[in-house]
Structures are given as C-alpha cells and as structure tokens.
C-alpha positions as CSV (number, residue, x, y, z in Angstrom):
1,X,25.3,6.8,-2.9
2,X,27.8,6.4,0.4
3,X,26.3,3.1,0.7
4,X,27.0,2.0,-3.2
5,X,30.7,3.2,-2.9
6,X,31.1,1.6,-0.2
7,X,29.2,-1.6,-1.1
8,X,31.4,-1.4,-3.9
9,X,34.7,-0.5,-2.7
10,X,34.2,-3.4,0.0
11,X,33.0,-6.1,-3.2
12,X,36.1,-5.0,-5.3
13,X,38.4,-5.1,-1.9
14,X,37.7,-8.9,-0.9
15,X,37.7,-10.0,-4.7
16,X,41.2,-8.0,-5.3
17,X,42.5,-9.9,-2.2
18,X,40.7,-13.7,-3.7
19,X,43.1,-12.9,-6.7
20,X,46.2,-11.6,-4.6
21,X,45.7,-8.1,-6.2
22,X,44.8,-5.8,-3.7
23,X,47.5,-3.3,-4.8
24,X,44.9,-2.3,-8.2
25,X,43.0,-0.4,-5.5
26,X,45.9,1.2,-3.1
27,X,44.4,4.9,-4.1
28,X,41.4,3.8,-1.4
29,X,43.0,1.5,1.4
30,X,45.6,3.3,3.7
31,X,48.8,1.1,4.8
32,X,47.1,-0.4,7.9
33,X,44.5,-1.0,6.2
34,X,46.1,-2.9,3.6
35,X,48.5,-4.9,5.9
36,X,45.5,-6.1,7.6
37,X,43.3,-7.4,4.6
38,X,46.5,-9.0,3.2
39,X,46.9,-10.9,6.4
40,X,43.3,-12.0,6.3
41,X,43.3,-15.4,4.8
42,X,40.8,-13.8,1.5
43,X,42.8,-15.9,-1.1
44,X,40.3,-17.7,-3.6
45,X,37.6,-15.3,-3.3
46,X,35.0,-14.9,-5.9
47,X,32.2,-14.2,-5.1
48,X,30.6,-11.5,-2.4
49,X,27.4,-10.8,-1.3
50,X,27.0,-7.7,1.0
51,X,23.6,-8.4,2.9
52,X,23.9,-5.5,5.3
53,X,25.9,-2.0,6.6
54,X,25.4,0.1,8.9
55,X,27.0,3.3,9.6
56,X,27.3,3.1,13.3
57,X,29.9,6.5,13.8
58,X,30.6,10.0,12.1
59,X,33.7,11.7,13.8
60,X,36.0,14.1,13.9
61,X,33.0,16.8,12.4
62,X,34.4,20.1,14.8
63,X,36.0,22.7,13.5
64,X,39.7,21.1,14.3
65,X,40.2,18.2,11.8
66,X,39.9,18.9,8.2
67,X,39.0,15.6,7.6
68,X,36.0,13.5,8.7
69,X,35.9,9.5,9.6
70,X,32.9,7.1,9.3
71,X,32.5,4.0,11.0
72,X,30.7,1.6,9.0
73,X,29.5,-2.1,9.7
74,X,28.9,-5.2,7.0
75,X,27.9,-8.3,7.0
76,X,28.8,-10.5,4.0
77,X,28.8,-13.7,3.1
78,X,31.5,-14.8,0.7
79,X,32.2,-18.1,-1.5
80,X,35.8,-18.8,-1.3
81,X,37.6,-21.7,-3.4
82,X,40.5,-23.3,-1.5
83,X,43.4,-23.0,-3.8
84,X,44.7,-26.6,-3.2
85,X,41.6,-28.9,-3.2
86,X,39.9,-26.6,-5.0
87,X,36.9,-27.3,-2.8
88,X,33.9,-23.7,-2.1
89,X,33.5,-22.5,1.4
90,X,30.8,-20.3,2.7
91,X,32.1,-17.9,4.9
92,X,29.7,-15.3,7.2
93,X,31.5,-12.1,8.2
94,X,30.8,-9.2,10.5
95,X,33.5,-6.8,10.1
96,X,34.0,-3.1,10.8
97,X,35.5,-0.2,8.4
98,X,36.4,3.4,8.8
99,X,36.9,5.0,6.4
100,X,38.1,9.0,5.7
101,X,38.2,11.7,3.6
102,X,38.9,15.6,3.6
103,X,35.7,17.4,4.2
104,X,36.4,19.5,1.2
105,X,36.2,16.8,-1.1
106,X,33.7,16.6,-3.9
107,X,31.3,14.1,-3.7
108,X,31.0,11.4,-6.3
109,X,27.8,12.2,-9.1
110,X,25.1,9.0,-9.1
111,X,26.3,7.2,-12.2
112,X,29.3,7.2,-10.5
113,X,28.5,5.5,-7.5
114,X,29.8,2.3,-7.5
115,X,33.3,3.3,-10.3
116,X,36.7,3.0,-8.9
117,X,39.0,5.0,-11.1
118,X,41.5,7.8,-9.8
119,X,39.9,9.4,-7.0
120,X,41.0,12.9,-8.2
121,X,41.1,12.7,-12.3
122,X,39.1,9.5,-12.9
123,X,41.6,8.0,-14.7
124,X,41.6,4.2,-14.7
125,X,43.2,2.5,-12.0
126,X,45.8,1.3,-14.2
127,X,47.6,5.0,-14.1
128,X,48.5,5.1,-10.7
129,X,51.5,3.8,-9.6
130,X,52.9,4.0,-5.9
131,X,49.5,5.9,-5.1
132,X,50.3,8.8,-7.7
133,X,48.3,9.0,-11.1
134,X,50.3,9.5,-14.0
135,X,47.3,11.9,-15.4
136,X,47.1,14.0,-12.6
137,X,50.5,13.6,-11.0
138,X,48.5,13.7,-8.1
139,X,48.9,12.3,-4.7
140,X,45.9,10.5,-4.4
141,X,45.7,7.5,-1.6
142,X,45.7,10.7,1.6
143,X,41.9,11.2,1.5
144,X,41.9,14.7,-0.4
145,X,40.0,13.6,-3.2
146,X,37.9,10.2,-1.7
147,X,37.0,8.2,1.0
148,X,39.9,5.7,2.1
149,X,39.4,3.1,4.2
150,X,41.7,3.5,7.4
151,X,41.1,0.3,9.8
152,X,39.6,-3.0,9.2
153,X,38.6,-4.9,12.0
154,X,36.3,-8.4,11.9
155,X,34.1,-9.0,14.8
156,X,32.6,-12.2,13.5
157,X,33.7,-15.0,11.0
158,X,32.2,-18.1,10.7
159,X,32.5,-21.3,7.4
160,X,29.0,-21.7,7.1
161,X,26.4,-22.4,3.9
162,X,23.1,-20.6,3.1
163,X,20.4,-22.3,5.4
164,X,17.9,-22.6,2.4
165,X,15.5,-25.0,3.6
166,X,14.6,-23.3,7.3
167,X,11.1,-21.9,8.2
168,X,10.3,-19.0,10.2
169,X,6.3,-19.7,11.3
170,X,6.2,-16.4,13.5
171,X,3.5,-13.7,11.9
172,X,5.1,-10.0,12.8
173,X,2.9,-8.9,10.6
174,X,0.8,-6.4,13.2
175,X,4.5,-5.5,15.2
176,X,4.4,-1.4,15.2
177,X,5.4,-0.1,12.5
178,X,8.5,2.7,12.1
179,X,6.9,5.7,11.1
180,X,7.7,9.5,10.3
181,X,4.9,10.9,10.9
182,X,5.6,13.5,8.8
183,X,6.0,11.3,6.1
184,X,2.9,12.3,3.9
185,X,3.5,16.0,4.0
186,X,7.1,15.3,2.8
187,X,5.5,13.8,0.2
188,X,3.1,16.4,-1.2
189,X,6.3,18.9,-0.5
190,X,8.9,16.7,-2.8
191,X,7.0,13.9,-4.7
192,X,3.6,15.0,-5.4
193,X,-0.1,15.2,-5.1
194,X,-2.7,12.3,-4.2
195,X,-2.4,11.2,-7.8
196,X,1.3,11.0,-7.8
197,X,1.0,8.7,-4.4
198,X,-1.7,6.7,-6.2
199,X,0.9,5.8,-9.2
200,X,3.3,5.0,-6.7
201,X,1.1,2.6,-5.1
202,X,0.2,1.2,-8.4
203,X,4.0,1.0,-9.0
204,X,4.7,-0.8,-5.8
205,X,2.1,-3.7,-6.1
206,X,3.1,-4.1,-9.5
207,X,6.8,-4.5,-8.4
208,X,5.5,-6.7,-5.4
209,X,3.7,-9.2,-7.8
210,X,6.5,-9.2,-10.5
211,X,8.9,-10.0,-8.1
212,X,6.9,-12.9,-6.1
213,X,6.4,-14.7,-9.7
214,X,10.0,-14.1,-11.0
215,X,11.2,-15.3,-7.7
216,X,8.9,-18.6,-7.4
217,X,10.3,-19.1,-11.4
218,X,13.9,-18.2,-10.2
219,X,14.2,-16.2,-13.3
220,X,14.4,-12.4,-12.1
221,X,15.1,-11.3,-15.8
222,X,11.2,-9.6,-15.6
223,X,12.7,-7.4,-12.3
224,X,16.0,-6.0,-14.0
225,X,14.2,-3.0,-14.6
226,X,12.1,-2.6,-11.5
227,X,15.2,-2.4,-8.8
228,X,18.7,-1.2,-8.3
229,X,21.3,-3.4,-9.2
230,X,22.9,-4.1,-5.8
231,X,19.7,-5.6,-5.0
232,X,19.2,-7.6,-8.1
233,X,22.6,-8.9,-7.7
234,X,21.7,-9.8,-4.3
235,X,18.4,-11.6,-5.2
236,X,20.4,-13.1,-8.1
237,X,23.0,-14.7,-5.3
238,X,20.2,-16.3,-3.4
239,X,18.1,-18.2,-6.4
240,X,21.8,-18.8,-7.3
241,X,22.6,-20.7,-3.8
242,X,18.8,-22.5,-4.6
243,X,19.8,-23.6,-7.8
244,X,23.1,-24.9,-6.2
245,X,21.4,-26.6,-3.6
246,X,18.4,-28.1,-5.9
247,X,16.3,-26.6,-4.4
248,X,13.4,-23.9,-5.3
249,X,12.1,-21.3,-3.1
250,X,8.3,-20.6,-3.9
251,X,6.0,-17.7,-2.5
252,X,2.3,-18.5,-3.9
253,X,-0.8,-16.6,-3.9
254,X,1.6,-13.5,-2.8
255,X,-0.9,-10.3,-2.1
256,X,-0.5,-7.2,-0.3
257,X,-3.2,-6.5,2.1
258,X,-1.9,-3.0,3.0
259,X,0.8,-0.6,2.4
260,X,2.0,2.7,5.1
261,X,3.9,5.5,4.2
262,X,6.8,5.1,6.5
263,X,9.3,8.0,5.1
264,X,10.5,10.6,2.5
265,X,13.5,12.1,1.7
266,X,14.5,13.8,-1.2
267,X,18.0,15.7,-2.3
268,X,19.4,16.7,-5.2
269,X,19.3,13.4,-7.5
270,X,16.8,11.3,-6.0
271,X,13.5,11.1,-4.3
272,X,13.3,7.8,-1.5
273,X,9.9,6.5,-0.5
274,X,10.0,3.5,2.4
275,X,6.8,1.9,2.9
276,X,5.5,-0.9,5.2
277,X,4.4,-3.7,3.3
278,X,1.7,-6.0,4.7
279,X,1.1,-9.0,3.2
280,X,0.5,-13.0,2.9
281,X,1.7,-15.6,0.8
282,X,2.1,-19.4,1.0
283,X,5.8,-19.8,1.8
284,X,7.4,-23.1,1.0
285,X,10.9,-24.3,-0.2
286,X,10.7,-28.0,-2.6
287,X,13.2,-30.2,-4.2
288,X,13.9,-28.8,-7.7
289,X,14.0,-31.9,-9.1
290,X,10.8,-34.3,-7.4
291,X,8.7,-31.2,-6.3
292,X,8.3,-32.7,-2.4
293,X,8.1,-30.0,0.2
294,X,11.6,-29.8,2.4
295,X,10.2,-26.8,4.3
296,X,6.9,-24.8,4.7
297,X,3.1,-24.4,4.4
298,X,2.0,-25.0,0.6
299,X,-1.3,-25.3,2.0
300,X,-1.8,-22.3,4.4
301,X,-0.7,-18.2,3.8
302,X,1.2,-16.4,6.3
303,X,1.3,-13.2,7.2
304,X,4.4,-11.1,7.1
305,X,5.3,-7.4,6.4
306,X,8.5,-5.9,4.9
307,X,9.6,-2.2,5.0
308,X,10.8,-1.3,0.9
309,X,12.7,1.7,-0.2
310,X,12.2,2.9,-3.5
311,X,14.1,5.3,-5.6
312,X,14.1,7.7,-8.5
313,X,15.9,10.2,-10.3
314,X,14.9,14.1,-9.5
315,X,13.8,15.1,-13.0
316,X,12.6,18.4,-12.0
317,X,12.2,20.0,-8.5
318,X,8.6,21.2,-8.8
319,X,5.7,18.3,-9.1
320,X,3.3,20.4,-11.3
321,X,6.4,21.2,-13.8
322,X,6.9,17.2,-14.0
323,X,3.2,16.2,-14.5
324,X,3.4,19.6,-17.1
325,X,6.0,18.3,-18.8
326,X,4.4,14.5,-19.0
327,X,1.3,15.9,-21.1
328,X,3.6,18.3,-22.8
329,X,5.6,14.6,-24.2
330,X,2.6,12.8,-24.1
331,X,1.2,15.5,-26.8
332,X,4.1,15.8,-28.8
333,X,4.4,12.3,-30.3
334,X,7.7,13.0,-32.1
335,X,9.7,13.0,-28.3
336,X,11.5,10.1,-28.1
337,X,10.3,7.4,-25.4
338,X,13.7,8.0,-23.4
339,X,13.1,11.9,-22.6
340,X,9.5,11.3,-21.3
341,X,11.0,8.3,-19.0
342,X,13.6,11.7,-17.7
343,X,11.1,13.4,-18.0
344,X,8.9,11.9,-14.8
345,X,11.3,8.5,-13.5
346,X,10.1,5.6,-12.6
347,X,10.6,4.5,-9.4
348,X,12.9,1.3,-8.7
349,X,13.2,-1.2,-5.5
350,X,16.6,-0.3,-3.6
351,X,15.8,-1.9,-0.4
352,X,14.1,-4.4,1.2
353,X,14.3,-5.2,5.1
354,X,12.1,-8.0,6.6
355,X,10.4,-7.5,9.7
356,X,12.1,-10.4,11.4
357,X,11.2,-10.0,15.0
358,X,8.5,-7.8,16.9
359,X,10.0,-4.1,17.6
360,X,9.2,-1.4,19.9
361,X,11.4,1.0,18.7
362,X,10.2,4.6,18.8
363,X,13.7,6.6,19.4
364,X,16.1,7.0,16.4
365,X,19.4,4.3,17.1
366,X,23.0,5.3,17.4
367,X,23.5,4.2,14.0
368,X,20.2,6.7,12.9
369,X,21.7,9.6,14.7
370,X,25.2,8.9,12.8
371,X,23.8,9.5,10.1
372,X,22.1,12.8,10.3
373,X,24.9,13.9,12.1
374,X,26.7,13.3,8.7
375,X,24.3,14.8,7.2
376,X,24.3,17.9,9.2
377,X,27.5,18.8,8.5
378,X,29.2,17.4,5.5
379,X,29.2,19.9,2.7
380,X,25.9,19.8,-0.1
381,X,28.1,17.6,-1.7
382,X,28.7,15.3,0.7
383,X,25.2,15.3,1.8
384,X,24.1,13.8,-1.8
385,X,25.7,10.8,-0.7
386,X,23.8,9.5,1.7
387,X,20.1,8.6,1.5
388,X,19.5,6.6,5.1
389,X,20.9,4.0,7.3
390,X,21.7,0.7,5.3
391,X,20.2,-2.5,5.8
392,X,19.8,-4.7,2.9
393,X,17.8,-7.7,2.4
C-alpha cells in the first residue's frame, strides 16, 4: 500500500505540474519540495508511467525523532507535449524522493491507497487552503497525519521513445532463482493446505495464458479482473506505445514449463504469493498493418522466466474457516455471488519482474534491508503499508 500512495502521489505530482497546478496537492509536498518540481521543466505533462521504485532508505527510526523519513527511487517514463509546437516527447527519468511522516500517524486503509484527499479528515482537496482544511481546521502539509514528500532529486533524465522493436535472444531461464526457503511453510501457516496451493497454481496459469492472448490481441479487457490496476494501467501504456508505433507485440505458443514458490507474506489485509515462472514462447514484434516481422523468432520458442506477485484480500485469518465458509455459501444458494467472492478472494497479478540478466544474489540488498527495517519498527499500522520492495514490470 506504501508503494500505491506513493505510485500515486508521484503520478498525480508530475500531472499537477504538466497542467501548472501543483498547488491542488500542497497538503503532501513540503516547500523545498515544491520549489524544486516547479523548477523542473514538467509543463505539458500527460501522461506517466511509473515502471519501477525502490525504497533504498528508512531513517530517523531511534527513539529521538518523532517522525520517520523514506528514501524512495522511480523510474518513469513520461509523454510530455511541448506547449508551443505542440509536438510529444518521451522522456526517461531516475529520480529520488523522501518523503516523511510522524510515526504516530494512522496508516491509510487499502481502498484508500492510491486517494488524495485531506490527509487528516479526508475531505477533498478542494477545502484546503494555504495547507489548512476548512473541515478540520487542521494543519495538515507538516507530516502529522501523511507522508510528505521532503526532497526531490533527479539522477537521470533523458528524451527518449519506447524501443518497441528490440530483441533480447539471451535464455536466463535456468539463472538461480531468489528463494525463501521458508516459503512453503508460510504458506500452509497463512494461505492454506496443498489444495489451496493447487488452486493457486490453477489460478496462475490461467492468468499466464489469459494474459499472453490478450496481449498478442492488444485488447487486455479479458485481464481487468485478473490484476491490480497499476499494472493494468502499465500494460495498457505499452500496447498503447505499439499501437502508436504500428506496431504489434506477439508472444505465441506461450506455456509455462514450471512454477517455484519464491515467497509469502501476509498482514492484516492481504495475503502475497511471488513465484518463479518458467516458461517459453515464440517472441516476435510485426508491423500492425503488413504483418512482416521487425524483430524476433516467429519460428522458434525461447525460454525465459519471470518472478510474479500475486495478491488477495484476507477474508478470514484461519484457512479451514475460509474453505468452511466456501461450502457453507456454496450450500446456501440464496448468498449472493459477491459474499462468497469475500468470502475466499481471488487472487490478482500485482507484479511482474523479468529476469533480465543472470543473478547470483543470495544476501538480502540495501534496498531489502530498508524495508524490514521499516517494517520492524513502524507502528501495526504503518506496517500494513508495505508488502515488499518495488519493482514493476
């Protein structure tokens, strides 16, 4: 949920600044802050696609400071339209964020995640005035009641496109995989039995081959339901930028050839499951319009394997109360379809990394120990935000 908000807060921040607006969200950005992102030349954003963040830092967590700060990383790319020729740029940024908050503030629930409203009353932005909500009379841009983003520094900016028609020919597919070796006995703790890890496999390879024929259609109407919507929206930008190019991005014959456990967590609201994908598909990009190959084997599968993350909503705490209370719905046929989906949840793509290069990496990263460091420390309510280190697809 850290990750939505702050997904969020940075989407709303760069589209605020494309429309010379960035005062509709002065509860969350603190005056440095806000001098620097209206210095940034952001004017004619509209559209922004995070692809990536990291939290690299968690400070001031002793007993001194009341409040604690988090360093986070994003990349992004973002479509800006130059006000005067009216012209779209692609522009790839690396930019880093702290942002801060009280430790005694209440986290934010799920279905609020990704809302920007008064961070104390939740009020709509449009009460506030001068950082004080007209609701609340509260003071409510100093971090008491939300995270406010302190300092905004960019490491990397570059005008650049999507590079749609490239081809990666290298099979990673066998690199070692990132396990918890734990993993499974989380799993039976939190999730559930073998049969509950046998729908979830069922669940993922029916995700897996919706997804492979919604994308080679670029039509991903059939995956609304199966994923969150940051990454919808993300998958959305990309058979967007194909579309714009004329070109079409197709994944044949996609199969899975095996699927690992790699790690469970579970807190109050959700349960996360990341797997290890292995799998092989003839990968090829083609003109829209003739159908002639720009890039790519049509004729030969590779190998590959991604690392998913999928999520659902904690219905009950127990296992044997949820399957109990499946077959007590499933029995009483006048319970509506919605309260057997709360019930047990279904579980929905949130993430999907690519294993891009070869890795050997056994020893959690700085960014990794961030985290639980955060995690560790926050109050319970903090600690519902956060449900691993980001990476997105």
């Amino acid at each position: 949920m850290f990750e939505d908000f702050s997904c969020a807060l940075y989407t709303e921040l760069a589209l605020a600044a494309g429309r010379a607006e960035l005062n509709e969200l002065r509860p969350y950005v603190s005056d440095d802050a806000m001098a620097t992102l209206s210095a940034r030349p952001l004017a004619g954003v509209s559209t922004v696609l995070v692809g990536a963040l990291t939290i690299r830092d968690v400070s001031n967590l002793d007993g001194v400071s009341d409040k604690v700060s988090v360093e986070i990383e994003i990349e992004a790319n973002l479509a800006r339209r130059d006000p005067e020729t009216g012209d779209e740029r692609a522009v790839y940024v690396v930019e880093r964020w702290v942002l801060r908050r009280a430790k005694t503030a209440r986290s934010r629930q799920p279905d609020r995640a990704r809302i920007l409203a008064c961070p104390s009353c939740s009020a709509p932005l449009e009460a506030l005035l001068a950082g004080k909500c007209r609701y609340c009379a509260e003071e409510v841009s100093t971090g008491a009641f939300d995270w406010v983003v302190c300092s905004v520094r960019v490491i990397h900016e570059r005008e650049r496109g999507p590079v749609l028609a490239g081809h990666s020919a290298t099979d990673t597919s066998e690199s070692p995989s990132i396990v918890d070796p734990d993993a499974r006995a989380r799993f039976d703790e939190s999730v559930g039995d073998s049969e509950a890890y046998a729908a979830l496999v069922a669940r993922i390879i029916h995700t897996f081959d919706t997804f492979h024929e919604a994308w080679s259609a670029q039509n991903l109407e059939p995956m609304r339901h199966l994923t969150t919507d940051p990454l919808f929206e993300s998958q959305a930008y990309w058979i967007a930028e194909y579309k714009k190019q004329g070109l079409c991005n197709v994944t044949e014959d996609a199969a899975i050839a095996r699927i690992e456990l790699a790690r469970v967590t579970s807190d109050p609201y959700f349960d996360a499951v990341t797997v290890r994908i292995h799998a092989h598909a003839k990968d090829y990009t083609k003109d829209a319009r003739t159908g002639e190959v720009v890039s790519g084997e049509p004729t030969s599968a590779k190998r590959y394997s991604e690392y998913w993350t999928f999520l659902r909503k904690r219905a009950t705490n127990a296992p044997a109360a949820s399957r109990s209370a499946l077959a007590a719905a499933r029995r009483d046929r006048t319970r509506s379809e919605a309260t057997a989906r709360i019930v047990v949840p279904k579980w929905a793509i949130a993430r999907s990394i690519g294993c891009c290069r070869e890795s050997s990496r056994t020893r959690p990263t700085t960014a990794d120990r961030a985290h639980e460091r955060l995690r560790a420390n926050l109050t319970l309510e903090a600690r519902t935000n956060l449900a691993g280190t980001a990476s997105s697809r």
